[in-house]
Each structure stands twice: as structure tokens, then as C-alpha cells.
C-alpha positions, 0 to 999 in steps of 0.5 A, spaced: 551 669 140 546 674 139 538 672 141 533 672 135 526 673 137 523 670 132 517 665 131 517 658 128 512 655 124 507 649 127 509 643 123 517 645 122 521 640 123 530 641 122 533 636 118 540 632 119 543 638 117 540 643 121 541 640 128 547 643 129 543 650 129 538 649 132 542 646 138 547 651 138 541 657 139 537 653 143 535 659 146 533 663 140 526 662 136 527 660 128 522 661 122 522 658 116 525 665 113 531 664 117 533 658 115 533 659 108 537 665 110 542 661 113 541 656 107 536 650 109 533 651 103 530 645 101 524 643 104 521 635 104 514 634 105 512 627 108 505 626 106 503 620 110 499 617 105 493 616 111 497 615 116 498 620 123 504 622 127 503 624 134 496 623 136 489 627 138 491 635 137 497 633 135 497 629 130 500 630 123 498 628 116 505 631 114 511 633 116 516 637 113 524 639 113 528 643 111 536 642 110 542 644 105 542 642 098 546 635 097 544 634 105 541 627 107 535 628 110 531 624 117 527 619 117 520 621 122 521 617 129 528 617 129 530 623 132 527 627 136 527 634 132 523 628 126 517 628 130 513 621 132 513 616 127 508 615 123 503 610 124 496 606 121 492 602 124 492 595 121 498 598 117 505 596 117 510 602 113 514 600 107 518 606 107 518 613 104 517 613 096 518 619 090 513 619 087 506 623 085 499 624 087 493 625 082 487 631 083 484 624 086 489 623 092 492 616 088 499 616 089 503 613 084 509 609 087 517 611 084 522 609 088 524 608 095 528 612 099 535 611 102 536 616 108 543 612 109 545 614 101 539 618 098 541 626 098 537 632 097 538 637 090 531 641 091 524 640 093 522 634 094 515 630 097 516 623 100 510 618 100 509 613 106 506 606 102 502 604 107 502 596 106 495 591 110 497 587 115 495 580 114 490 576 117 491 569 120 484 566 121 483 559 126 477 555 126 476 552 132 471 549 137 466 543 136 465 542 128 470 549 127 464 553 128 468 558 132 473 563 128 477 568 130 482 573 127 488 576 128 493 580 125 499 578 122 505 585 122 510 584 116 517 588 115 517 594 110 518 589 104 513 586 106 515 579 109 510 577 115 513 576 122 512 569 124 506 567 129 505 566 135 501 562 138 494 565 137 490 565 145 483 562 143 479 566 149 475 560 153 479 554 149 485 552 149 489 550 143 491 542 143 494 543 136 494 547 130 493 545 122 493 547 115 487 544 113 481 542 115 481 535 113 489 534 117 485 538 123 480 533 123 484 526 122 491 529 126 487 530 133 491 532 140 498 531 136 499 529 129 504 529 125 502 534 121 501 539 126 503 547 126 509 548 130 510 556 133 512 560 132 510 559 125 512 562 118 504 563 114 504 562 108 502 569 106 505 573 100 501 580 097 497 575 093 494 571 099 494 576 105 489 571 109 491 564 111 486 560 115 488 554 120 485 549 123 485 547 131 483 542 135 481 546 142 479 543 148 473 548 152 475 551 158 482 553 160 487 547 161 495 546 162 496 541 155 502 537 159 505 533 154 513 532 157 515 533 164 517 541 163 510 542 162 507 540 169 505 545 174 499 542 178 496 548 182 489 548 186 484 550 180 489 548 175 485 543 169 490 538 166 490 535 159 495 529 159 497 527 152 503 523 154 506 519 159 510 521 165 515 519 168 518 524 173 525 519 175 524 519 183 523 526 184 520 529 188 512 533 186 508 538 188 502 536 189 496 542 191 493 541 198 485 542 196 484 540 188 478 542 185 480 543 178 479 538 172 484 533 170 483 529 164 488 523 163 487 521 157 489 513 159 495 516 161 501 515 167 505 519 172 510 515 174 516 514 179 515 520 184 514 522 191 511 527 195 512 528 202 507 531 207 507 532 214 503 535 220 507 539 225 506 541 232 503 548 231 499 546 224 491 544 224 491 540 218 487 533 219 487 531 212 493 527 207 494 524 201 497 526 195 492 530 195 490 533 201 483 534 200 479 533 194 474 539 193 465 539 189 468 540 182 474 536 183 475 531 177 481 526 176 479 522 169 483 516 166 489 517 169 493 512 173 498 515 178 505 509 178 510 508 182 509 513 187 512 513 194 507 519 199 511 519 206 506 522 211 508 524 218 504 526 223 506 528 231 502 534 233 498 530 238 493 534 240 487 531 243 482 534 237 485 531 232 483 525 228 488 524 222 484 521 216 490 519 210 488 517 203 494 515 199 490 519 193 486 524 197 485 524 205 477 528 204 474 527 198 468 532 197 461 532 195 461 532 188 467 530 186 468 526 180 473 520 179 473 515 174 478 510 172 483 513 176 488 507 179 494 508 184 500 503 184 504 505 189 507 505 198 504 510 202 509 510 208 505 513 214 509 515 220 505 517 226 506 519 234 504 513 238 498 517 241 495 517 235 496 511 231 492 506 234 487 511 231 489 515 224 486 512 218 490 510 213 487 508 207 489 505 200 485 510 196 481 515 199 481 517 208 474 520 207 469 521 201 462 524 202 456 521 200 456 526 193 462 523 192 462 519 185 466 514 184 467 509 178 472 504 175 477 505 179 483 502 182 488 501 188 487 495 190 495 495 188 497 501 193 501 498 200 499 502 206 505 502 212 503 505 218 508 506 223 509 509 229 514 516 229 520 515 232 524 521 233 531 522 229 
């Protein structure tokens, strides 16, 4: 093929019908004239109606193509000789019309464009219409004094993409309502909660929805079945519902210095297994091995419970100190209604038995320790010697 050096316009973007040329002189440079000699004599304007493609220095306002007569033509992003798709912040794209512009910039919308159907008899402009995102606002916090807005997409008809669920920054969201009336008589779980993702009612009339939630200050786990119980060192817990583990084994951390909010609630019917080898220095044991200064466990009764605790590192400088809720509790820790019912099994190599503590509640507690309304009177404490299997 014989090399053209010719130059191509800036903005000039090939059609569906031209692709076949530009590839097969991808050496060559084209200009417009050279296109319409070769019969790509119809050019498309995309106005992009306030939006942009691209961006910095090289963003556009229009993009134009040129393809034969009785050619489709291609929608901007969908290849690479289209240029970047178009876009507007806050603004989701309802398709390419026809249509035309006013000496004021008004454009007035005709018929939307089929680039799977619709095919090119002349010059043409295309219009982008540009359709507002909607809005979700959450009230939330105490009295609801807090809002926060977000922005909800919708496809180029128009129908909003359902919601996920907002993350609210320093709260967590015990559930979501309607109405601030539901909001207030539904609390943590009433029946008339939003579920998510959730389909808001907007619609072109009614591009803002509002919703009310019920949060809680500060970062927490909401457990409300099983599945939702991960208890980490720093992990506050906000328990809405009784749970019972049927005899499985769970991880509770070693130090805990989160906040736990039982809510009047249980976990039961679980084990935990600790032990102390011969090469690690840990002293402190219970469900909980130590119980940090900011630690707080609030109206929450742990049922049921098997703790199994060995000991055999038999160094001189240890001394055991087992806690069926924690071996060492800190200064500064909070524990209020907190009651245990369970079988704290202590096993413990026979140079060290006569000495380790074991106890129903707590092995050590500093004199910070704030305790009220508690009870473990109901806690069996076996302390036996090691045996070797």
C-alpha cells in the first residue's frame, strides 16, 4: 500500500465503517479530506451536553465521526477509536438523542438513538442527556441530628440501582427506616426495618429519598445470629440476639480491650481450649486471657461453657493465674452484669498445681477493676493434675 503523509484532525474520531481503513493503513496518516474522498462523508457530532471525555488537556466537549451513508455509527467508550466515554459528575448518561440547541444552549430532546439499528443518511448531531443522580439522605445519631448524603446511580432509563448499605463515619447503623415515627418505635430490630440492598422509592418526581437510622456511637460488630460473630482484640460487640454455638469450639482473643454490649443477651453452648507449652511465657488464662483498662463486657451471660486449660511449662518463674472469664483483669475495667455458667476444666503439671490459681471468675483483678452485678457463683472449677497421653 502506498504510504500517505498526510495529517489527521485533533478531534477526529473513525466510525464503524472506517475502522477497516484505519487498520489497514495503520502506517499512514489520514485528514478529513481523505476520508471524504474515499467516501466517509458523514459526520457525527457528539455534543456531550456539559459532560467530558477524557480529562485534563485532554478532555473533550465533542467528538465527531465520520462514516458512509447508510452506516451505523459508535457509541463513545466502546472502542478504542471512539474516544474515552463520556461522563458528568453526579450525572448518570440517558443515551444519545437527535434533537436541537437554541442560541441559549437549550437542547431540546427528540428521539433516542439505537447504535445496534439506527443508521446514518447525512450529517447528524447527537445530543447526550444527562440524567441527576439521586439522593439518599440518612438522619441518624441521637434525636437524628446527624445527616448524611449519598448519591444513588440509576441506569439511562432512569431506574435507580438499589442501595447499599450507607457506612455512616463514627456509627454504626443498627437498622434503617422509612420514617422517623417507624425510626423511632422500631429500635435495633422492628419489623418495619429497610433491608439492603435496598430499592428507594425515587422516580423523576421525587429524586430525594430520606431514611431514618437507629445507630450506635462508635464502631461495632452488630451480631444478630451466629455468622456474625468475629470477636478480635479491639472488636466492640452489639448483641441483638441470643446465641448458641451447639458445642463448637470459639475463638475468643487473648488480651480484650474492646467494648461488649450484651443487651441482656447469652452465649451458649461452646468451648474454648487454652494451653501453656513448654517454650511459651503466657501466666494468664480464661476464656479471656487478660482483660485490658478500657475492656467493658455489659449485661451479657456467657452459658454453658466448657474452658479447658493446660498447663506444663514448669519453670520455676511461672505462677498460673486461671479466671474462667479472664486470668487478669486490668485497672480500669468495666464489668456489669455479667454472669457465667459453665465447667472451667484445669489441668496442670503436678509441680505446679498445689500453687495455680483457678477461679470462678476472675485469677487477678487490680484495684481499678470495676465490677457490679455479677454472677458466677454457677461456674464448676476441676483443677487436676497433667497426665501424659
Amino acid at each position: 500500500m502506498k504510504r500517505k503523509t498526510l495529517t489527521v484532525l485533533f478531534a477526529l474520531s473513525i466510525g464503524a465503517a472506517a475502522l477497516g481503513v484505519f487498520t489497514a493503513c495503520r502506517q499512514d496518516v489520514l485528514t478529513l479530506e481523505d476520508l471524504i474522498k474515499d467516501g466517509y462523508t458523514c459526520e457525527v457530532v457528539f455534543d456531550l451536553a456539559g459532560g467530558a471525555s477524557g480529562s485534563g488537556d485532554r478532555a473533550r466537549e465533542e467528538l465527531h465521526q465520520y462514516v458512509q451513508p447508510g452506516s451505523i455509527v459508535v457509541r463513545p467508550g466502546d472502542n478504542n477509536y471512539s474516544g474515552p466515554a463520556p461522563v458528568r459528575e453526579g450525572y448518570t448518561l440517558g443515551g444519545y438523542w437527535t434533537g436541537s440547541k437554541d442560541g441559549e444552549g437549550n437542547i431540546t430532546y427528540e428521539k433516542k438513538w439505537d447504535f445496534g439499528k439506527d443508521k446514518v443518511s447525512g450529517n447528524l448531531t447527537l445530543y447526550a442527556k444527562w440524567l441527576e443522580n439521586y439522593k439518599l439522605t440518612v438522619h441518624y445519631g441521637e434525636n437524628y441530628s446527624l445527616s448524611a448524603e449519598f448519591e444513588v446511580s440509576q441506569n439511562e432509563d432512569g431506574v435507580p440501582s438499589p442501595v447499599s448499605e450507607p457506612s455512616l463515619v463514627g456509627y454504626t447503623a443498627l437498622a434503617y427506616y422509612a420514617d422517623r415515627a417507624a425510626a423511632e418505635e422500631g429500635g435495633a430490630d422492628g419489623e418495619n426495618a429497610l433491608s439492603f440492598p435496598y430499592t428507594a422509592p425515587f422516580s423523576e418526581g421525587e429524586p430525594r429519598v430520606e431514611v431514618w437510622a437507629n445507630t450506635l456511637e462508635g464502631e461495632y460488630t452488630v451480631v444478630r445470629g451466629r455468622q456474625d460473630f468475629r470477636l478480635y482484640a479491639g472488636t466492640n460487640i452489639y448483641l441483638l440476639a441470643d446465641i448458641d454455638f451447639e458445642g463448637a469450639a470459639v475463638d475468643f482473643p487473648n488480651a480484650y480491650n474492646g467494648t461488649f454490649l450484651g443487651n441482656g443477651h447469652k452465649l451458649s453452648n461452646f468451648t474454648v481450649t487454652r494451653n501453656s507449652s513448654n517454650t511459651n511465657g503466657d501466666t494468664y488464662f480464661g476464656l479471656f486471657k487478660a482483660l485490658g483498662g478500657t475492656a467493658v463486657l455489659d449485661d451479657v451471660t456467657f452459658e454453658n461453657f466448657t474452658l479447658n486449660i493446660t498447663l506444663i511449662n514448669s519453670r520455676s518463674n511461672f505462677h498460673y493465674v486461671v479466671g474462667a472469664l479472664a486470668g487478669q483483669a486490668d485497672s480500669g475495667a468495666k464489668l456489669n452484669k455479667v454472669e457465667l455458667v459453665g465447667t472451667l476444666n484445669c489441668s496442670v503439671i503436678a509441680e505446679k498445681l498445689e500453687e495455680t490459681v483457678a477461679e470462678q471468675f476472675l485469677g487477678e483483678a487490680d484495684e481499678g477493676v470495676l465490677i457490679t452485678d455479677c454472677n458466677y457463683a454457677a461456674v464448676e472449677v476441676n483443677k487436676s493434675a497433667y497426665t501424659r497421653s
